[in-house]
N, C-alpha and C positions, 0 to 999 in steps of 0.2 A: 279843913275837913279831913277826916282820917278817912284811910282805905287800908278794912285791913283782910288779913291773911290767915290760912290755920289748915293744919297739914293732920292726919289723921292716924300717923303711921305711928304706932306702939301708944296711942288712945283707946278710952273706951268710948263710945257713943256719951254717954253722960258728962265724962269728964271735955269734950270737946262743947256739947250744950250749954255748961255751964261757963265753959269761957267766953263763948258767944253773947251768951245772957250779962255777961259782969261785963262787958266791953259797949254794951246795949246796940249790940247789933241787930237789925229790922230782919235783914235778907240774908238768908245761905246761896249763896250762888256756886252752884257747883261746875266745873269748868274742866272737867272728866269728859275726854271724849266716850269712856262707856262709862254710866255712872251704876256698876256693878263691883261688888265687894265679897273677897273672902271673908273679911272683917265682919264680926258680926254690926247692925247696926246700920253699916254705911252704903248699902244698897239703895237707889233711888228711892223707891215706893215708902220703905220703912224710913229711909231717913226721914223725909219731907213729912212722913204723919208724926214723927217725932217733935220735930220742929216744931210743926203747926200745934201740939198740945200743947208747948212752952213758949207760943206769941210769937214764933222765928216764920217768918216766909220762906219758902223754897222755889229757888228756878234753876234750872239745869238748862246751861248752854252749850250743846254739843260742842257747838261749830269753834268753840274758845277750848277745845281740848287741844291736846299735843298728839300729830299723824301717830299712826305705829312704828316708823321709821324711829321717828324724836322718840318715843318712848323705849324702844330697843336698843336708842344709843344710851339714854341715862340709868339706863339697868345696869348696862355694860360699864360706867363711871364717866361717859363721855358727853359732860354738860354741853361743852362748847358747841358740840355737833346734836346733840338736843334744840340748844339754842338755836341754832338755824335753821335747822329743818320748821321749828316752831314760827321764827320770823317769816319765813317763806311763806309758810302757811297763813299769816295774818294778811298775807296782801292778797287772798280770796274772796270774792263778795260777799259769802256767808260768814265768813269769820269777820269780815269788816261792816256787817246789818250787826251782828250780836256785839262787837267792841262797841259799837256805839250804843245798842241797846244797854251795857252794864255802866257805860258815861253816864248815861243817861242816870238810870236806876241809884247810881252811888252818888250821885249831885243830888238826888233828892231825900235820900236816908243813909242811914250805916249799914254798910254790905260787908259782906265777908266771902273772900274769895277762897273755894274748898278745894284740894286737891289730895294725894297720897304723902307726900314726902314732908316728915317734918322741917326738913333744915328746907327752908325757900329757896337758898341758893343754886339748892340741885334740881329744883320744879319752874315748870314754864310758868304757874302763877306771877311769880317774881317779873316777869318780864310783861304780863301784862300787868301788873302794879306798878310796874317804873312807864309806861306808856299811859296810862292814867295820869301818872304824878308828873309826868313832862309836861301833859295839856292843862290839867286842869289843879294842879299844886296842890294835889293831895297828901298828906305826911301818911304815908306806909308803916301801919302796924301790923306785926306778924304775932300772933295768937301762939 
């Protein structure tokens, strides 16, 4: 089963839809703790009616976002201290109800997890894609 990934940063809304669509992804799972955009397009409300006109479902799981802390370290270039502040953050009830709800959700269709950054490696997506693929031997595609 693939679980894949698609970061938004120097896209336009269309060209990100259409990658979605050629990869036949079901779901947009947005994984923004605020799913608000200076980008035109990628604001929750507009995104999700986007979607749904081209057959894409939308769910936004706050609680699988990155704290403010984790987001103000990878501003600053500092993945590693992203990363932990993020891990920390995963052993919360809320963030540990929604990882399972997107187990759930990605064992039954192809999802695609949304965030900002296109290189994954500097996004907390990444690290719930490799926590997916540990349990449940997903091959991680990055969009």
């Amino acid at each position: 089963m693939k679980l894949f990934t698609v970061g938004y940063e120097g896209a336009t809304q269309a060209e990100v839809i259409g990658r979605l669509k050629s990869a036949g992804v079901q779901t947009l799972v947005d994984v923004r703790a605020v799913a608000a955009s200076r980008r035109a397009g990628f604001s929750k409300t507009i995104l999700a009616t986007s979607l749904a006109a081209e057959g894409i479902a939308y769910r936004h799981l706050r609680a699988l976002g990155t704290p403010k802390s984790g987001r103000d370290a990878a501003r600053k270039g500092r993945i590693a201290e992203m990363r932990a502040v993020f891990e920390d953050h995963l052993a919360e009830p809320a963030a540990q109800l929604q990882l399972a709800e997107l187990e759930a959700m990605a064992s039954e269709a192809p999802v695609a997890l949304l965030c900002f950054e296109t290189d994954p490696a500097g996004c907390h997506r990444a690290v719930l894609a490799q926590r997916l693929a540990a349990s449940d031997d997903f091959e991680i595609v990055n969009l």
